[in-house]
C-alpha positions as CSV (number, residue, x, y, z in Angstrom):
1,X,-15.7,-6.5,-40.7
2,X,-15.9,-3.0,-39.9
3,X,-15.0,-1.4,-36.7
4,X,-19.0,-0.8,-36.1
5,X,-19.4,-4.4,-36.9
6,X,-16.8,-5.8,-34.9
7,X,-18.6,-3.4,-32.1
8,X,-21.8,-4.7,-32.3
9,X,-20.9,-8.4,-32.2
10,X,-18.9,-7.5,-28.8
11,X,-22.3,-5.8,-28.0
12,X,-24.2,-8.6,-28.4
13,X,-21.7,-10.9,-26.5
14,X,-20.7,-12.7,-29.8
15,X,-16.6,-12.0,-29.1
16,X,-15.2,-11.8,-25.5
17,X,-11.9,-12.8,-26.6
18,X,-8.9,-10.9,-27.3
19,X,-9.1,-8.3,-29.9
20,X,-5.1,-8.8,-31.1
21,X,-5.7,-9.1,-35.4
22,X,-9.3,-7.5,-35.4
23,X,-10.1,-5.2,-37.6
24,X,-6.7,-4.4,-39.4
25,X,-5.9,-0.8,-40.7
26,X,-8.1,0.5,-37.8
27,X,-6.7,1.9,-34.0
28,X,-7.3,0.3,-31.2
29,X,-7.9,1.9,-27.4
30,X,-7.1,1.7,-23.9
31,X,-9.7,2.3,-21.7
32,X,-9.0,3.2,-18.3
33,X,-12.4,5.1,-15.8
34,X,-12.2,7.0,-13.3
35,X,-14.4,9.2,-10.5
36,X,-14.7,12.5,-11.5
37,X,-12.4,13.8,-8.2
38,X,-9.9,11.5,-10.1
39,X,-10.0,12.7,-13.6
40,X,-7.5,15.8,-13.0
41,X,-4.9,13.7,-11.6
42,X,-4.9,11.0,-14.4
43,X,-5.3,13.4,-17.1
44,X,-2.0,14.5,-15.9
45,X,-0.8,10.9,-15.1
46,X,-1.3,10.5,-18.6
47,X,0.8,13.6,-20.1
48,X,3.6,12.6,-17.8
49,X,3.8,9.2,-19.1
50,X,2.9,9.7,-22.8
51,X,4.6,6.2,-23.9
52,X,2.3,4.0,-21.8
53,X,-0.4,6.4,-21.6
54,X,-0.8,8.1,-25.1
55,X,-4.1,10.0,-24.6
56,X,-6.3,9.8,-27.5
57,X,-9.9,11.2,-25.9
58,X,-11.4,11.8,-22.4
59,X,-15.3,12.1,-22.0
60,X,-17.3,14.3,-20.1
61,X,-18.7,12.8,-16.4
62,X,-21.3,10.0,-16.6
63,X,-21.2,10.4,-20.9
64,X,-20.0,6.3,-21.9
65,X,-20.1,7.7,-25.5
66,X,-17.2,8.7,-27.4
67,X,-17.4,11.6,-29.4
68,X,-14.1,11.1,-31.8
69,X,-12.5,7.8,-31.8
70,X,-16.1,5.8,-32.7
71,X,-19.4,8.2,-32.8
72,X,-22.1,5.9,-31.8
73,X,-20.2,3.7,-29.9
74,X,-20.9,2.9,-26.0
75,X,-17.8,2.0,-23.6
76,X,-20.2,0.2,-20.8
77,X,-20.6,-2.6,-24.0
78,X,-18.8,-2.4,-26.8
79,X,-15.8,-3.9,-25.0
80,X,-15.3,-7.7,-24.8
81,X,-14.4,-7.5,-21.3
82,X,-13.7,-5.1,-18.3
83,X,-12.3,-5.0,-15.1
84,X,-13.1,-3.5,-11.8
85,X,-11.0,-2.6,-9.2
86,X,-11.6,-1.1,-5.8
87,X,-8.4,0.0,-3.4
88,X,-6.4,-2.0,-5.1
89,X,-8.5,-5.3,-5.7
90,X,-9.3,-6.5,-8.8
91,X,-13.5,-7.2,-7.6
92,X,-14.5,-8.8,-10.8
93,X,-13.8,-8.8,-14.5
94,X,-17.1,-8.1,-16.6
95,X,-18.4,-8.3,-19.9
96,X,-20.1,-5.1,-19.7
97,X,-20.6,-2.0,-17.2
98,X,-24.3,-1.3,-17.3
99,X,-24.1,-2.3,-13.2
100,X,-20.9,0.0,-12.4
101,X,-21.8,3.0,-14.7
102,X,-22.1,6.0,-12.6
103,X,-23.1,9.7,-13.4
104,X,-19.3,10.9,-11.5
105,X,-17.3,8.6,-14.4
106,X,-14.7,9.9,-16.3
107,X,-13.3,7.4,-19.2
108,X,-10.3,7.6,-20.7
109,X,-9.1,6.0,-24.1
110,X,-5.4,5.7,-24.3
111,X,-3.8,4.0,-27.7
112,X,-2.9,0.5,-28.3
113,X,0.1,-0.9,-29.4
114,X,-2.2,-3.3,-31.4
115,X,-2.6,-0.2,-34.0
116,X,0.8,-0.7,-35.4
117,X,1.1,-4.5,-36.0
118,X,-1.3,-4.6,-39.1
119,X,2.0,-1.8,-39.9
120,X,4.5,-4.8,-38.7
121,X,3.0,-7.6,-40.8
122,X,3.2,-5.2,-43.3
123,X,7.2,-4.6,-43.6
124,X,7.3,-8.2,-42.9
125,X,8.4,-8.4,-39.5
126,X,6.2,-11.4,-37.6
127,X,3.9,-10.5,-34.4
128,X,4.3,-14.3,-32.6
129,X,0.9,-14.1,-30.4
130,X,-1.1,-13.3,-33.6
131,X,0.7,-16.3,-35.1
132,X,-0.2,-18.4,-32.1
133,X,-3.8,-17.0,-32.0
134,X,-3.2,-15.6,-28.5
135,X,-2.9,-12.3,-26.3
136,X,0.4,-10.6,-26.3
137,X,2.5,-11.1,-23.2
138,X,2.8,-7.9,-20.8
139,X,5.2,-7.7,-17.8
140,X,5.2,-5.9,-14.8
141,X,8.3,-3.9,-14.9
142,X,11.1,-2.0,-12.7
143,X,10.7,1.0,-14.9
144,X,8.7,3.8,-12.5
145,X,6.3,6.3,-14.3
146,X,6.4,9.9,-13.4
147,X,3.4,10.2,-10.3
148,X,0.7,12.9,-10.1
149,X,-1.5,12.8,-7.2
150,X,-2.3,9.5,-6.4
151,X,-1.3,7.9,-9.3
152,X,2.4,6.3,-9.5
153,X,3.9,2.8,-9.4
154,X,5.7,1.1,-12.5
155,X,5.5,0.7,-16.0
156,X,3.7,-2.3,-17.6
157,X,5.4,-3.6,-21.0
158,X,4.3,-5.9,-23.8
159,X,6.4,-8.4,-25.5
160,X,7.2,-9.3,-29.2
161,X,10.1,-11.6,-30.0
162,X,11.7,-10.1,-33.2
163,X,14.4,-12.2,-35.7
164,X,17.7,-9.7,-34.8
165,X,17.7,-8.5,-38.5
166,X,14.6,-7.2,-38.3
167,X,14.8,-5.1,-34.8
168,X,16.1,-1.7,-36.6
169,X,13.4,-2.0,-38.7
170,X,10.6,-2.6,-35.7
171,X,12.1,0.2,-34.3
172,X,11.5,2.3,-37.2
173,X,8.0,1.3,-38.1
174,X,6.7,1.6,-34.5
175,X,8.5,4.7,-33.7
176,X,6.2,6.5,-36.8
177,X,3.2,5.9,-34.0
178,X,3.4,8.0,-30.8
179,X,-0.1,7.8,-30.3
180,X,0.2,3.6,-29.6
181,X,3.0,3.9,-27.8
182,X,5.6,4.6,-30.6
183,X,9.4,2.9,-30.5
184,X,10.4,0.3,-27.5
185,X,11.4,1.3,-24.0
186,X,13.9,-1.7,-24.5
187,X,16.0,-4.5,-26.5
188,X,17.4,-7.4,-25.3
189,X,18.0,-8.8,-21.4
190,X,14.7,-8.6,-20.1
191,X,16.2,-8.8,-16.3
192,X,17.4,-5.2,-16.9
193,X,13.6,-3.9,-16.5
194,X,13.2,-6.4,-14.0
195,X,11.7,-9.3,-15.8
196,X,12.9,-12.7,-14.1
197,X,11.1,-15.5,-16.3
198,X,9.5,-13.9,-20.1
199,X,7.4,-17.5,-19.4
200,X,5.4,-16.2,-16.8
201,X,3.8,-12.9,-18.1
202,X,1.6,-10.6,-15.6
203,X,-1.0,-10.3,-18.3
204,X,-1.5,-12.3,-21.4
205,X,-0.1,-15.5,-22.2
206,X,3.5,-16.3,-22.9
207,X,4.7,-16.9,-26.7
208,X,7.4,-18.8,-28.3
209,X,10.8,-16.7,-28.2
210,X,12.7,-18.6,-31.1
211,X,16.7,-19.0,-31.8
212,X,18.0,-16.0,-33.4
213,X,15.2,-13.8,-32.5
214,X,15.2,-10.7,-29.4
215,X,13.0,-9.6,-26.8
216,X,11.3,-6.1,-27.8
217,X,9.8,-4.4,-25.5
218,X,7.1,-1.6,-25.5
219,X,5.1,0.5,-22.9
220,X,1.5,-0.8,-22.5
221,X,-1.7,0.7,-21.5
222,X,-2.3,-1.8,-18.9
223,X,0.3,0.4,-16.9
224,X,-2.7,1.8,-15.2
225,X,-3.9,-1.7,-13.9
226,X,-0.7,-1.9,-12.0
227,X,-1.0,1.5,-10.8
228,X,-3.8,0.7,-9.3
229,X,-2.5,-2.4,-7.5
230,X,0.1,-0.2,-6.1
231,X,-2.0,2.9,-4.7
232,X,-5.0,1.1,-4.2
233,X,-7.4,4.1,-5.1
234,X,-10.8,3.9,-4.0
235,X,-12.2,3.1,-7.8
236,X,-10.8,2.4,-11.5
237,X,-11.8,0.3,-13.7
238,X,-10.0,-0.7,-17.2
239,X,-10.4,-3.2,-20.4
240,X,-9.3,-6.2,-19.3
241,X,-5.6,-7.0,-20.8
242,X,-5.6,-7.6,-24.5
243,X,-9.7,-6.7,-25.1
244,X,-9.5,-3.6,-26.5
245,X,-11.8,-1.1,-27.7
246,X,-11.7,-1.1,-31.3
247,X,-12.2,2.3,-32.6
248,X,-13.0,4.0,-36.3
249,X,-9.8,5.7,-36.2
250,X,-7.4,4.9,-39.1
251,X,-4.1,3.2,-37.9
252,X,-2.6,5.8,-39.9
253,X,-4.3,8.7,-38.1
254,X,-2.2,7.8,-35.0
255,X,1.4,8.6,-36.8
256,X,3.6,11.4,-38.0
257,X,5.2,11.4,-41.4
């Protein structure tokens, strides 16, 4: 199905799963919302952390609708599922935002690092929670962002186990897309970013890491979900992790040659 397609059904409560696999060839999106007293300090968040906050579009105050990663489209619905959080408490985790919307709201669509696995099956390198038809393992890390204002605290990174062959050529295929993140933050021990137990993921569900195969780590958009729990700012309120917003934007459209 098309991205618009895929949209509607999320619209019309027909997916609230994980959108890992949907949609291959198009970009996917972070969504992270903000008050409008906010938006200043996470715009800048964002350009001080470009690898797990790759800014793709911001829209006006109290406008849900995109105007260039999916004309039409509606970010109170058109997600499968959302989550709320008020001074640092997650309140609830919604299928849509028609009760939260507020005319003050600032959203902000950050890229996915779901964009460049359709680019990973591609060159033949394997993406385990496709293969296990769930969402992709993200850790809380010991890696700090760079603050502004309010917002600081650590970097949230998702997981893909890779054969050891194959990691210079992830690296080289991911790196072509800045815009989802681009190349890993890191290879190998995962206790060196301060990940005890790859088993027991912050957010997602925990895959398979096979003999032979490494731990490759990338920065993830769910970084601001963990900022959150560390400032505890009045209001924010994200995609829940893995349930992206599935935009019209090429996968291609987010690389460099």
């Amino acid at each position: 199905m098309t991205p618009a397609q895929w949209r509607e059904r999320i619209r019309r409560g027909e997916w609230t799963g994980p959108t890992a696999g949907l949609a291959p060839g198009y970009a996917q999106a972070n969504l992270v919302i903000v008050p409008r007293g906010l938006a200043y300090d996470f715009l800048v968040f964002c350009q001080r952390n470009p690898k797990p906050c790759p800014l793709l579009e911001v829209t006006d105050p109290g406008d849900p609708h995109p105007r260039y990663t999916a004309q039409g489209a509606d970010l109170r619905t058109d997600l499968p599922k959302y989550r709320v959080y008020e001074r640092g408490v997650l309140i609830a985790e919604v299928t849509d935002l028609m009760s939260y919307w507020r005319e003050d709201l600032v959203a902000f669509l950050l890229g996915c690092s779901f964009t460049f696995e359709h680019a990973m099956l591609r060159a033949g390198i394997p993406v385990r929670h496709i293969e296990a038809g769930v969402n992709v393992p993200m850790y809380i890390t010991t890696i700090p962002c760079k603050p502004s204002g309010p917002f600081q605290g650590p970097m949230v990174v998702s997981m893909r186990p890779i054969p050891a062959p194959l990691v210079p050529r992830v690296v080289h295929v991911t790196s072509r897309y800045p815009l989802a993140h681009g190349g890993p933050v890191h290879i190998g021990d995962p206790k060196e970013i301060g990940i005890r137990d790859l088993q027991k993921p912050d957010f997602g569900d925990p895959v398979e890491v096979r003999e032979g195969e490494i731990p490759v780590f990338w920065a993830c958009g769910v970084t601001p979900q963990a900022v959150a729990l560390h400032t505890k700012i009045d209001l924010l309120i994200t995609h829940a992790p893995g349930h992206m917003f599935i935009t019209d934007l090429l996968d291609e459209d987010l690389t460099f040659t």
